[in-house]
One Martini backbone bead per residue (centre of mass of N, CA, C, O) as a GRO file, in nm:
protein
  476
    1UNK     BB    1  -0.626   0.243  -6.347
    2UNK     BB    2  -0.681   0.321  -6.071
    3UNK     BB    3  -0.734   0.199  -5.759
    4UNK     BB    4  -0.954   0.199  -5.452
    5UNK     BB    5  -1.020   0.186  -5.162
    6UNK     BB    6  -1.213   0.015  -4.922
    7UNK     BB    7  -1.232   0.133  -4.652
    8UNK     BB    8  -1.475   0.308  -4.665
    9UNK     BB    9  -1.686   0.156  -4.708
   10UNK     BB   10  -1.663  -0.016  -4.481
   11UNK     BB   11  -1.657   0.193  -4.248
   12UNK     BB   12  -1.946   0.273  -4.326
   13UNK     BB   13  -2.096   0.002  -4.277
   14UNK     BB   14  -1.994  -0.038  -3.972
   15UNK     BB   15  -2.143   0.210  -3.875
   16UNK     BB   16  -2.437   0.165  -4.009
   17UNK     BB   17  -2.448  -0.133  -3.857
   18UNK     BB   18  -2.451  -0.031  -3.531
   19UNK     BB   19  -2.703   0.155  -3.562
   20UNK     BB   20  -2.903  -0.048  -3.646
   21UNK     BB   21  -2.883  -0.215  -3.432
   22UNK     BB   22  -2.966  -0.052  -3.215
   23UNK     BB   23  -3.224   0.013  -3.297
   24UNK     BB   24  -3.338  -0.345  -3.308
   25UNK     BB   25  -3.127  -0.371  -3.011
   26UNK     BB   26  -3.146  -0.182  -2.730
   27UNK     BB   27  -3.044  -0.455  -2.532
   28UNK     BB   28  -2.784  -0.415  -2.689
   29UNK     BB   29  -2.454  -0.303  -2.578
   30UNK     BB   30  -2.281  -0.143  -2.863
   31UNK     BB   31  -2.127   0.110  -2.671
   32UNK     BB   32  -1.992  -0.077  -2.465
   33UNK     BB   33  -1.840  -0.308  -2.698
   34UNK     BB   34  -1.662  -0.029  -2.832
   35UNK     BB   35  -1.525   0.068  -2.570
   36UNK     BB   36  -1.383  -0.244  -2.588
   37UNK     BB   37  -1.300  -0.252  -2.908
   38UNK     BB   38  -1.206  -0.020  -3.122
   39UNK     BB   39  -0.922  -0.138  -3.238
   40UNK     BB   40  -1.044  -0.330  -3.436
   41UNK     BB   41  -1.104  -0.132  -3.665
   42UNK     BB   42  -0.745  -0.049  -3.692
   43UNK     BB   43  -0.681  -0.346  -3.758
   44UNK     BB   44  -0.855  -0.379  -4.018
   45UNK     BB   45  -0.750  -0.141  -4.170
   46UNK     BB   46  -0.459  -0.256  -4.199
   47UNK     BB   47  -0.543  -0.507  -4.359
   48UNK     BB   48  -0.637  -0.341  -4.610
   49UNK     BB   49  -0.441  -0.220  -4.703
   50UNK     BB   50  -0.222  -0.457  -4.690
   51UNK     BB   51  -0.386  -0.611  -4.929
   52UNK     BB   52  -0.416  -0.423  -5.133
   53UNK     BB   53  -0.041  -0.402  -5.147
   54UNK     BB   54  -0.053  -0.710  -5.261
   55UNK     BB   55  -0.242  -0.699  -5.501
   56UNK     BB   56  -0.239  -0.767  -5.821
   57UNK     BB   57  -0.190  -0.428  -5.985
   58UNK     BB   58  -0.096  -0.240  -5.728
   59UNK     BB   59  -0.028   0.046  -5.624
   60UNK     BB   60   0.234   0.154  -5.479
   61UNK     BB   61   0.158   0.412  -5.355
   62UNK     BB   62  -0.092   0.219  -5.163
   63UNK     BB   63   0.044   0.177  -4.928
   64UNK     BB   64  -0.026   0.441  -4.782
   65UNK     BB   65  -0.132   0.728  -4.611
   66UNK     BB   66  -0.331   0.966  -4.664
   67UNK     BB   67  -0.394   1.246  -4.493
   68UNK     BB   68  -0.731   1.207  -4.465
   69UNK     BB   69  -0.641   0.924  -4.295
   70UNK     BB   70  -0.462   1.046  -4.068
   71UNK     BB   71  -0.672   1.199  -3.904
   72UNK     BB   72  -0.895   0.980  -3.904
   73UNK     BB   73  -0.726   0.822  -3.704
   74UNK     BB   74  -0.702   0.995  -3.467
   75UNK     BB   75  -0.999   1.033  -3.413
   76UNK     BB   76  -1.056   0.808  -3.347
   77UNK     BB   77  -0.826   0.759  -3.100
   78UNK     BB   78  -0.986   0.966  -2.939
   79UNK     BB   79  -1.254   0.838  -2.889
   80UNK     BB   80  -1.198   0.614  -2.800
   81UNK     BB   81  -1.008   0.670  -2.537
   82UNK     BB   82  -1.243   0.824  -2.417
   83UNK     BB   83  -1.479   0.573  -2.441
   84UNK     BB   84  -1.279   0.446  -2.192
   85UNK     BB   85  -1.304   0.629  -1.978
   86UNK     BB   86  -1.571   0.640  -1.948
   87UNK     BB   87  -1.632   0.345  -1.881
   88UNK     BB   88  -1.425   0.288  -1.641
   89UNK     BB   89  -1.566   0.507  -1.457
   90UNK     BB   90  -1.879   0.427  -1.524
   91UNK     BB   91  -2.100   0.241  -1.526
   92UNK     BB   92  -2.248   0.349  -1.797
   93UNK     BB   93  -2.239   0.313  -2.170
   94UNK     BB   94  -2.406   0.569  -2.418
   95UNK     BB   95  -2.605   0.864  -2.360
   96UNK     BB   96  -2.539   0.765  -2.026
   97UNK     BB   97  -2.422   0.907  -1.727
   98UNK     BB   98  -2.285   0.850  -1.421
   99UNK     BB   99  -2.186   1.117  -1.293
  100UNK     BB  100  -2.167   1.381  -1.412
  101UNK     BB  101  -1.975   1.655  -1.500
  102UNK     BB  102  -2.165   1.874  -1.526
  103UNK     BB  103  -2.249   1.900  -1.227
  104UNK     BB  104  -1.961   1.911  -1.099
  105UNK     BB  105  -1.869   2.188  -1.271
  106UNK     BB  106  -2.170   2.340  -1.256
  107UNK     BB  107  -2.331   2.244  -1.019
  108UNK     BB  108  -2.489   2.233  -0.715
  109UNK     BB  109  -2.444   2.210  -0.331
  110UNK     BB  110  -2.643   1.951  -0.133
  111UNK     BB  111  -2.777   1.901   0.198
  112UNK     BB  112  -2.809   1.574   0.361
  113UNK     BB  113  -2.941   1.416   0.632
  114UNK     BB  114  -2.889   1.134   0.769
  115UNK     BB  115  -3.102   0.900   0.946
  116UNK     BB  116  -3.050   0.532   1.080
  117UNK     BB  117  -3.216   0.224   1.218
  118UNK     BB  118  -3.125  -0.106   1.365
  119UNK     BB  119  -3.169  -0.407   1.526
  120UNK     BB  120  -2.880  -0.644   1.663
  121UNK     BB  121  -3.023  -0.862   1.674
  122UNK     BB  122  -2.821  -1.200   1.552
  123UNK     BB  123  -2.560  -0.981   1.454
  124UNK     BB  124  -2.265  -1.008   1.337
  125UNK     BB  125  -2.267  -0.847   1.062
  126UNK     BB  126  -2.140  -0.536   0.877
  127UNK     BB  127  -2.226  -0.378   0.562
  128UNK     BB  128  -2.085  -0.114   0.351
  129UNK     BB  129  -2.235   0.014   0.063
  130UNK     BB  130  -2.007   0.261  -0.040
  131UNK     BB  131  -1.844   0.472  -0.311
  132UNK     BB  132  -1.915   0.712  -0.165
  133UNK     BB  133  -1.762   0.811   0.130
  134UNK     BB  134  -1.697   0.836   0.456
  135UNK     BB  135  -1.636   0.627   0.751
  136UNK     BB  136  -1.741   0.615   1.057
  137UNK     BB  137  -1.668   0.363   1.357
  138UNK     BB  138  -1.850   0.262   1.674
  139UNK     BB  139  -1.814   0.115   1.917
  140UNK     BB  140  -2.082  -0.024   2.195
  141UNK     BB  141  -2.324  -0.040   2.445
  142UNK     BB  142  -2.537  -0.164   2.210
  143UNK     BB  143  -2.859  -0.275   2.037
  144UNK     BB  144  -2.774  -0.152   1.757
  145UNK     BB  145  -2.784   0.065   1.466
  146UNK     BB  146  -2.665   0.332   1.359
  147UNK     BB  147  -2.672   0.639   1.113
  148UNK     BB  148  -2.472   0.898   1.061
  149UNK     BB  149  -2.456   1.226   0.847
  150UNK     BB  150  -2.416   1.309   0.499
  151UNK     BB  151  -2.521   1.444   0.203
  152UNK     BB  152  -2.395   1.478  -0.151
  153UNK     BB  153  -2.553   1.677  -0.416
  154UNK     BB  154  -2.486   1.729  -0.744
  155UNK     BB  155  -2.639   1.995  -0.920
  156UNK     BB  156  -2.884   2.223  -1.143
  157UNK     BB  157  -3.112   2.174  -0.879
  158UNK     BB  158  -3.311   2.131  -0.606
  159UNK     BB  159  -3.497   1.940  -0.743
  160UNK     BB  160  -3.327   1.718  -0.825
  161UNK     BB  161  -3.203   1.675  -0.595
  162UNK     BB  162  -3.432   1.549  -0.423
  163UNK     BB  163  -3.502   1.336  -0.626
  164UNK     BB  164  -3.242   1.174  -0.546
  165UNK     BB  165  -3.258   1.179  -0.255
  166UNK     BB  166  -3.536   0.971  -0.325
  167UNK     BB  167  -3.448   0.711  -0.499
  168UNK     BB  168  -3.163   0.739  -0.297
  169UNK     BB  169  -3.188   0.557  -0.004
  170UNK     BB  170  -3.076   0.491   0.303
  171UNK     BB  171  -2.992   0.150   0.411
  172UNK     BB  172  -3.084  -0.153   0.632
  173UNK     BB  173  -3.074  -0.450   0.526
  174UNK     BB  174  -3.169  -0.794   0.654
  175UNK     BB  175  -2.920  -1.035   0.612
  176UNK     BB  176  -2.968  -1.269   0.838
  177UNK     BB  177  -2.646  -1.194   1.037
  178UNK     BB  178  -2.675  -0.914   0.853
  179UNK     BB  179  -2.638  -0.558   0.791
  180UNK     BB  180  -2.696  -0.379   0.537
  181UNK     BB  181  -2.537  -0.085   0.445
  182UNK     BB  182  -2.724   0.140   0.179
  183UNK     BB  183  -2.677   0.430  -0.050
  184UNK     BB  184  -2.776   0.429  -0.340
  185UNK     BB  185  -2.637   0.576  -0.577
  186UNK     BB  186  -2.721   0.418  -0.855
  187UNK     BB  187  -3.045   0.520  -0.816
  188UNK     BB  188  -2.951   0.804  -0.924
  189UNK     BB  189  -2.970   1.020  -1.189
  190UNK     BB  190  -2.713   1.013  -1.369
  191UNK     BB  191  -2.689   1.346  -1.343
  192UNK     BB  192  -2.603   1.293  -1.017
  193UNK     BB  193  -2.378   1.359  -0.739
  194UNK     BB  194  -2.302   1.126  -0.491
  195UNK     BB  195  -2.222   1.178  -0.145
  196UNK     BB  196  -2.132   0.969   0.153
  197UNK     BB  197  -2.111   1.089   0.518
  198UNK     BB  198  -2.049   0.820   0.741
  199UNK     BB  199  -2.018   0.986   1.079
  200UNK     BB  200  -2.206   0.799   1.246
  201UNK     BB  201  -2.131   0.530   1.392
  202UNK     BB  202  -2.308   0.274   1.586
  203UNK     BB  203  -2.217  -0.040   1.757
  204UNK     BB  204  -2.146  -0.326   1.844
  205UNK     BB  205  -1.860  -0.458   1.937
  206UNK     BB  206  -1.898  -0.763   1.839
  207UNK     BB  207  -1.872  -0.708   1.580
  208UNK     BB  208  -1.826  -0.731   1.208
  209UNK     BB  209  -1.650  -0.529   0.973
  210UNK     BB  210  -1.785  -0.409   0.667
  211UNK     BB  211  -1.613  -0.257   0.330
  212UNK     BB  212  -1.766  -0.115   0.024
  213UNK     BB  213  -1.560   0.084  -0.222
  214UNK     BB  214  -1.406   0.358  -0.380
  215UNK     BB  215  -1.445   0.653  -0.337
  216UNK     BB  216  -1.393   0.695   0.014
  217UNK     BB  217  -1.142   0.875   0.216
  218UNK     BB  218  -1.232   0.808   0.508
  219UNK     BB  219  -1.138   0.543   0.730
  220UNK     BB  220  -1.300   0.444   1.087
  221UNK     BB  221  -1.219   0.183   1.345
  222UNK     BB  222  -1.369   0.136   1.668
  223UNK     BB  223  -1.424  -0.035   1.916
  224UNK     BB  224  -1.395  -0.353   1.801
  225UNK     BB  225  -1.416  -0.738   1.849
  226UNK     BB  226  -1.429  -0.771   1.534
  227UNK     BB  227  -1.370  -0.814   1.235
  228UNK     BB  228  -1.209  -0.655   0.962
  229UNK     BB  229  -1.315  -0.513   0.646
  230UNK     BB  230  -1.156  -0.364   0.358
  231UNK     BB  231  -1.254  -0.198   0.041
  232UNK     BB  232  -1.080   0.015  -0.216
  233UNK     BB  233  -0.946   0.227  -0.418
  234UNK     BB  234  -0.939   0.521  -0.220
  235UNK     BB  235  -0.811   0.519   0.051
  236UNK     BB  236  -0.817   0.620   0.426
  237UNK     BB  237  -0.697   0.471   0.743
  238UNK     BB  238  -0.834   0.360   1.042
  239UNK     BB  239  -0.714   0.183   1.325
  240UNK     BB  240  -0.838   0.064   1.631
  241UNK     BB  241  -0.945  -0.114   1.871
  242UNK     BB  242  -0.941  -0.424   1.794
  243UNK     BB  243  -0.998  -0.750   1.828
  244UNK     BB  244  -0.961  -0.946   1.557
  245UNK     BB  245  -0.915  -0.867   1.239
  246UNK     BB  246  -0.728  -0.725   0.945
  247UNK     BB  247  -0.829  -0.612   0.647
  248UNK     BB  248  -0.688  -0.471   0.341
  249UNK     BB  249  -0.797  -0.345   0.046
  250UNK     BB  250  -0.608  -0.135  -0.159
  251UNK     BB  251  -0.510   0.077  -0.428
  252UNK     BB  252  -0.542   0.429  -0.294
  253UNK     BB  253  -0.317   0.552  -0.046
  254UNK     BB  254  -0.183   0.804   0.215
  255UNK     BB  255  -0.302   0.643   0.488
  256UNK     BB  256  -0.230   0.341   0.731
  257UNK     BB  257  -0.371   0.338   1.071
  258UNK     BB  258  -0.255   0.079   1.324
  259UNK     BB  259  -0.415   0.037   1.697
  260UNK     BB  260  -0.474  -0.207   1.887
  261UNK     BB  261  -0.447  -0.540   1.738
  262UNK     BB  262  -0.513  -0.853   1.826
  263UNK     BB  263  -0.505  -0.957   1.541
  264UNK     BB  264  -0.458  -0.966   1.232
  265UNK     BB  265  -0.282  -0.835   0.984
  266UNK     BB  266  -0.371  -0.732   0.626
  267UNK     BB  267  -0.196  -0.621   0.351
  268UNK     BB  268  -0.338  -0.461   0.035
  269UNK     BB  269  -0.181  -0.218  -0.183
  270UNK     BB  270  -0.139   0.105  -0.298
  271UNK     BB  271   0.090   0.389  -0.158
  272UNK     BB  272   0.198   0.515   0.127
  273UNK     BB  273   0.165   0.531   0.463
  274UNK     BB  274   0.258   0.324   0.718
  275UNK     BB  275   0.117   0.243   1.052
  276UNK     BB  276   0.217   0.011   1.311
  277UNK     BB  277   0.086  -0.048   1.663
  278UNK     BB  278   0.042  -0.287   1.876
  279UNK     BB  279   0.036  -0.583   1.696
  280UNK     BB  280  -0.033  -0.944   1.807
  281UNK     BB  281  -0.065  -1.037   1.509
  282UNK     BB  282   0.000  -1.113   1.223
  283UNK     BB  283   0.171  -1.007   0.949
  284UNK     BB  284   0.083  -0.892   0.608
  285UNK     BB  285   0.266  -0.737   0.335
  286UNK     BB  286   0.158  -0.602   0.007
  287UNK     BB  287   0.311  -0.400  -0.214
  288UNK     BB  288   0.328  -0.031  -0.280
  289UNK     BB  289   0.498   0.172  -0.042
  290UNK     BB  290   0.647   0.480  -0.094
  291UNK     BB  291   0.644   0.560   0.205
  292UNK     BB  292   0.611   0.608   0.546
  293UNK     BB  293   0.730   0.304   0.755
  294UNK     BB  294   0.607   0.186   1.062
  295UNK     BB  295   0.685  -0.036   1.350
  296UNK     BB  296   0.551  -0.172   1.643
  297UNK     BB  297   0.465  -0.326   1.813
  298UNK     BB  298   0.528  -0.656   1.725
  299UNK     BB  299   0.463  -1.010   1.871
  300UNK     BB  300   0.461  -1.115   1.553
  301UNK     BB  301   0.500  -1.168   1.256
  302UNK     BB  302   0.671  -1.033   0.991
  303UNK     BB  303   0.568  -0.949   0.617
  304UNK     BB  304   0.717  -0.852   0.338
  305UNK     BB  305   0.605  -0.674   0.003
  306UNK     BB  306   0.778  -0.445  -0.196
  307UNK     BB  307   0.924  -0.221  -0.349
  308UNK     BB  308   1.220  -0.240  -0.485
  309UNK     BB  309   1.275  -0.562  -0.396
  310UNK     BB  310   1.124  -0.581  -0.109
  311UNK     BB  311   1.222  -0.787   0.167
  312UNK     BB  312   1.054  -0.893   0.525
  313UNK     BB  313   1.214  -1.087   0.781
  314UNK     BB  314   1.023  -1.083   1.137
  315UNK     BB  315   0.965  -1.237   1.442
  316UNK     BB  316   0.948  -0.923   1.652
  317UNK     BB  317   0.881  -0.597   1.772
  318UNK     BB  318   0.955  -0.445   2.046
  319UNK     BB  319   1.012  -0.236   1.873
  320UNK     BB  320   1.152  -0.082   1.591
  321UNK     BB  321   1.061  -0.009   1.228
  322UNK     BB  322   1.202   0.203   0.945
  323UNK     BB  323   1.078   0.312   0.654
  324UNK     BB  324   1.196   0.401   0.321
  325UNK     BB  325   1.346   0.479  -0.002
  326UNK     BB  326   1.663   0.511   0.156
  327UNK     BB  327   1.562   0.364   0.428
  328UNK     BB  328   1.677   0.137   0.713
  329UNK     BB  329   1.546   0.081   1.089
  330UNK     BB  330   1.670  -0.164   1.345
  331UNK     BB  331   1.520  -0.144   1.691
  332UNK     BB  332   1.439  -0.400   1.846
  333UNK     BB  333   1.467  -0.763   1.773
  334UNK     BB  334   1.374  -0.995   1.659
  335UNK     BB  335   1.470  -1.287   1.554
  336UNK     BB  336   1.490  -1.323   1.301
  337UNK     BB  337   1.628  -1.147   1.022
  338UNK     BB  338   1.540  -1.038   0.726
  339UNK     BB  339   1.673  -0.872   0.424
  340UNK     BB  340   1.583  -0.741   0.076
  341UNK     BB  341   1.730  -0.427  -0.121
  342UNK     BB  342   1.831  -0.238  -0.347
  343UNK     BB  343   1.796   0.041  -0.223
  344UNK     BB  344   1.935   0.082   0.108
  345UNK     BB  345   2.029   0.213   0.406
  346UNK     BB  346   2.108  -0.023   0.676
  347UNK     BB  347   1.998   0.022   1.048
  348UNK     BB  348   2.087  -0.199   1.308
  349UNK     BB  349   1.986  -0.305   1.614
  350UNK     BB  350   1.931  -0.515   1.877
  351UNK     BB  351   1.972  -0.823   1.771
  352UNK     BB  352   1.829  -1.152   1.786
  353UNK     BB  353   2.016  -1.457   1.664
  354UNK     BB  354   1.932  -1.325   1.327
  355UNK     BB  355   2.118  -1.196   1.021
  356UNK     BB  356   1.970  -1.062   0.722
  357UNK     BB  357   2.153  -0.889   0.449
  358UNK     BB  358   2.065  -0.685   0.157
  359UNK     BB  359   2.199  -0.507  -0.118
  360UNK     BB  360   2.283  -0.282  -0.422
  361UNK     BB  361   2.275  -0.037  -0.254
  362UNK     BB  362   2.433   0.062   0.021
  363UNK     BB  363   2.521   0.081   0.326
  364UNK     BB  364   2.591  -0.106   0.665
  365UNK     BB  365   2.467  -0.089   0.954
  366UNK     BB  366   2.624  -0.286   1.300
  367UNK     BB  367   2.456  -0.333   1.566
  368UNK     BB  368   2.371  -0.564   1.791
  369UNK     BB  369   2.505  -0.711   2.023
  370UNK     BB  370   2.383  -0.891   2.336
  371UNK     BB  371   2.371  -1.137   2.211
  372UNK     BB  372   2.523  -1.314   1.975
  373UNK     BB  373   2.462  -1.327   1.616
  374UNK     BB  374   2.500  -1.456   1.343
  375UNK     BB  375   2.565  -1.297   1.011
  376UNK     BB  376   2.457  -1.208   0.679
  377UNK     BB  377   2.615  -0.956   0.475
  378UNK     BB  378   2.521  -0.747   0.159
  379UNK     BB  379   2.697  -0.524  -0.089
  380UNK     BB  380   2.710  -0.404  -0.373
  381UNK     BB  381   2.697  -0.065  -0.313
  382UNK     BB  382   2.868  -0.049  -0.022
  383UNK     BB  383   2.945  -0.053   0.272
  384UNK     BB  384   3.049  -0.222   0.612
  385UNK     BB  385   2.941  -0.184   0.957
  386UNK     BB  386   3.096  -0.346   1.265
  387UNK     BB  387   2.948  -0.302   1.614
  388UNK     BB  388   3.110  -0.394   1.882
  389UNK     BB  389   3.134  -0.580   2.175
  390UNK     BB  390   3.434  -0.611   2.373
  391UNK     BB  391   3.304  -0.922   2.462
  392UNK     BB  392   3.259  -1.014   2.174
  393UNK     BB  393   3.196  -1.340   2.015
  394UNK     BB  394   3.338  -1.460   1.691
  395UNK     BB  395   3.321  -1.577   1.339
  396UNK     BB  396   3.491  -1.471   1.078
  397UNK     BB  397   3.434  -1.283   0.719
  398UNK     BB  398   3.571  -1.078   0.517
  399UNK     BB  399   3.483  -0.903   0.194
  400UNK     BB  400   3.641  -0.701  -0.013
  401UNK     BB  401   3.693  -0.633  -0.333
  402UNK     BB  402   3.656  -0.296  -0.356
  403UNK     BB  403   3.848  -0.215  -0.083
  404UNK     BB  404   3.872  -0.187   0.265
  405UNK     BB  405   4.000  -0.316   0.591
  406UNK     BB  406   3.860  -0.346   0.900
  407UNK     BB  407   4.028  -0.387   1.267
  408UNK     BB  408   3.982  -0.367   1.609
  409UNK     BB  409   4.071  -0.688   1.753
  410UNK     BB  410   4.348  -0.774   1.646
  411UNK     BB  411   4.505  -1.074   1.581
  412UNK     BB  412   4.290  -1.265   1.572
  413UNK     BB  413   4.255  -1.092   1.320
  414UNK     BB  414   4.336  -1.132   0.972
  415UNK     BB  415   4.492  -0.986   0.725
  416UNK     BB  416   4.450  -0.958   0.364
  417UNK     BB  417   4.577  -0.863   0.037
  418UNK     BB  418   4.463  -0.888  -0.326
  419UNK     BB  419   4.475  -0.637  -0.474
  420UNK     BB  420   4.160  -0.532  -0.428
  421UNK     BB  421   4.149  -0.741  -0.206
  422UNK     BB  422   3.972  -0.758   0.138
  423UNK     BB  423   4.049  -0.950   0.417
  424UNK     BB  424   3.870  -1.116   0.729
  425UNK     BB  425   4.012  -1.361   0.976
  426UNK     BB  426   3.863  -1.490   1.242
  427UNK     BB  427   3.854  -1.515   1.582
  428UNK     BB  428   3.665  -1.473   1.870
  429UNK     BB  429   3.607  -1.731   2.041
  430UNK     BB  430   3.300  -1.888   2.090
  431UNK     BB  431   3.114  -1.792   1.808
  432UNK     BB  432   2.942  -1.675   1.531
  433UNK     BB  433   2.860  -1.620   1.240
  434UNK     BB  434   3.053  -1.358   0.988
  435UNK     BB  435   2.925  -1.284   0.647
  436UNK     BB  436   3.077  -1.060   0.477
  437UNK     BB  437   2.982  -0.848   0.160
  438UNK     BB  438   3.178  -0.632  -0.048
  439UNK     BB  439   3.224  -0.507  -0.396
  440UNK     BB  440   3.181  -0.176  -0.324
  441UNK     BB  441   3.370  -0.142  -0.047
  442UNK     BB  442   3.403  -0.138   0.301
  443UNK     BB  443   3.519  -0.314   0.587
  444UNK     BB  444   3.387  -0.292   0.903
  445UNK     BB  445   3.545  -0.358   1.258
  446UNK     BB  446   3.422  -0.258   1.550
  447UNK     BB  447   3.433  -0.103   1.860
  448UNK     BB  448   3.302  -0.058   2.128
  449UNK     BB  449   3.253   0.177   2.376
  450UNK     BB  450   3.369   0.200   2.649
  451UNK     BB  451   3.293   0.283   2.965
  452UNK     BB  452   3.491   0.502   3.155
  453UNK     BB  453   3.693   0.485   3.384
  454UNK     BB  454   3.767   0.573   3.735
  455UNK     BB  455   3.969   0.756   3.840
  456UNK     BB  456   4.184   0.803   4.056
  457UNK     BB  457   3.990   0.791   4.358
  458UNK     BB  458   3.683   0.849   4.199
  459UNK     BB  459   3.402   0.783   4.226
  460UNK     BB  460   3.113   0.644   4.181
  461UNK     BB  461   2.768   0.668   4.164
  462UNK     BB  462   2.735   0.513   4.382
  463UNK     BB  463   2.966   0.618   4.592
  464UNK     BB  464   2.784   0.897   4.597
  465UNK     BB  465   2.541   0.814   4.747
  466UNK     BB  466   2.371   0.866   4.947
  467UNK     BB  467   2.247   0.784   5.265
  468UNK     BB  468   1.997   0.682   5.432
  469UNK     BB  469   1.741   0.810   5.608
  470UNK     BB  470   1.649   0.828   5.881
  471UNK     BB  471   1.342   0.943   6.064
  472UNK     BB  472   1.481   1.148   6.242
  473UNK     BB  473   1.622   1.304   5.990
  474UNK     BB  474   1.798   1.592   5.786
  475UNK     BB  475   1.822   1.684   5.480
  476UNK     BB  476   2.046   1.979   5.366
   0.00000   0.00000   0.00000
């Protein structure tokens, strides 16, 4: 006679014994720890499985899972992955969910408006505990802190409504040298989706503001002199006029926007967008950040870690720097720089000191300037040309492995060829070290155009300016 199956017995006896615990324990969270462990139902399924086909005298049909085995095998992991994905997005789980999606699918939005104000004697920094809605914070003239905005209800009744708004009422709350606003979201009736935007907050210039959110919206912080500190899952940042120093951690932003920022900006999180113009301290950013980033007067070092295994260190930028995921381009920067990139074209201009850069795909085009610095460029594929100054002096190395070698500077630079590879090898006075290295691509040394002489007879600029006219005079 063919043996049973244990499965089903088993599993009977585990759901069995879940509610069974939860009647008699309704204060142990049972249904939060199978929303995290659900997996280990069908890891113990398949080793008792394992384990019948393995026993001395098993029907070796029985290695497999019959039709209704594998529906329920199915069953189990869509509920499964439902019930973690419930657990992951709500505070609780259980038969109670915090902002539930049926309100927010079918029923009404109600709106109700924000004003609360406490005095800042004694008080360094404001901390916003928002989990939902925007935020804008304005420094002023002031001895208080105000807070105005909307707060934005999703219900099926506006009875219901109401009662959410007073459950969870906006506070200030006074923690010794800081103060707490605080929007209560979680204290509204699970049933209900509550959305706070501080759009009108006022505060001394001289506080330090610090935010902390989920699902943020935008953030906007001007004109205050103390440090800034920004926490959330997902928001988009704007910051002007910072006196002190600015953190940012972010999960998920769509841009990030600081301008006019004396201290420190420190950036963490993945996004799209980054533009910081006129930052005194300084920077430096980690994450995955894959949209237009532009870097403009930055007076102290950058550091950047980012997507694509892009690395970048500069010195200082009294101009500018963009980059995106195709191309990356530095004019006007105080060196050293170094750069190292899978994929970008990259394009350099007048930069003092020393050039350091690589990529694994990408041309490389430099044009440094004077003084000349010194220089080590490489590229998997794609060439590297170098437009110099027709006074630059440098001691040159350049190497196509496969491809083609040019040379504008005349025979103080001799050029060798051996099979695929080019080399350019030789001195122009006495400058610095320049050693290029394409693997497939070419290597070009070009000189700048310099600017035409004036015809015989022809005079210059200079010399076809009018002279100053006396007191007396009258230009016709």
């Amino acid at each position: 006679m063919r043996r049973r199956s244990l499965t089903g017995p088993l599993l009977l006896m585990l759901i069995g014994g879940l509610f069974l615990w939860d009647n008699i324990h309704p204060e142990v969270p049972i249904w939060h720890i199978m929303a995290l462990y659900w997996p280990f139902v069908l890891i113990v399924w398949g080793l008792v499985r394992l384990v019948e086909s393995l026993y001395p005298g098993a029907d070796p049909r029985r290695g497999g899972f019959s039709g209704g085995e594998i529906w329920l095998i199915i069953l189990l992991s869509v509920a499964g992955m439902c019930a973690w994905q419930w657990h992951a997005n709500y505070d609780y789980f259980g038969f109670h969910f915090r902002n539930s999606p049926v309100a927010e699918l079918f029923g009404e939005q109600y709106d109700y408006p924000i004003s609360v104000s406490a005095p800042a004697a004694g008080i360094k920094r404001v901390v916003f505990e928002n989990p939902h809605g925007s935020i804008t914070v304005t420094g002023a003239d002031t001895d208080q802190v105000s807070v105005g905005g909307q707060r934005v209800i999703r219900s099926m009744n506006h009875g219901e409504a109401d009662r959410a708004n007073t459950q969870a009422p906006v506070q200030i709350v006074p923690q010794g040298d800081r103060l707490l606003v605080r929007t209560n979201q979680d204290h509204g009736p699970a049933n209900q989706r509550i959305s706070d935007d501080l759009t009108e907050v006022t505060l001394p210039r001289g506080l330090a503001v610090e935010i902390r959110g989920r699902q943020g919206g935008d953030y906007e912080i001007s004109g205050v002199s103390g440090d800034v500190d920004l926490f959330a899952d997902r928001a988009n940042v704007r910051l002007s006029g910072v006196g002190g120093n600015a953190r940012i951690e972010i999960s998920r932003t769509d841009s990030i926007h600081a301008v006019d920022v004396k201290g420190k900006v420190d950036l963490q999180g993945k996004g799209s967008d980054v533009e910081l113009e006129n930052i005194e301290g300084q920077v430096t950013i980690s994450g995955n950040f894959d949209g237009s980033l532009s870097f403009k007067k930055l007076a102290k070092p950058l550091q950047f870690e980012g997507a694509r295994n892009t690395e970048l260190n500069v010195q200082a930028i009294p101009g500018e720097i963009t980059m995106d995921l195709g191309q990356f381009t530095a004019d006007g920067v105080t060196g050293p720089l170094k750069l190292s990139s899978r994929s970008r074209d990259i394009h350099v201009r007048q930069v003092t000191k020393s050039i350091e850069v690589e990529t694994e795909r990408g041309d490389i085009d430099l044009q440094p300037g004077l003084p000349m610095p010194s220089i080590e460029a490489r590229s998997g594929a794609g060439r590297i040309q170098l437009l110099l100054a027709p006074k630059a002096t440098f001691q040159l190395d350049a190497t196509s492995e496969h491809g083609e070698a040019i040379n504008d500077f005349g025979d103080s630079i001799r050029k060798e060829v051996s099979g695929h590879m080019a080399t350019l090898k030789g001195k122009v006075g006495d400058g610095p070290q320049i050693r290029i290295t394409a693997s497939r691509g070419s290597v070009e040394v070009r000189q700048e155009e310099a600017a035409p002489s004036p015809a015989p007879g022809e005079k210059t600029p200079q010399q076809t300016n009018p002279k100053s006219l006396k007191d007396n005079e009258i230009k016709l």
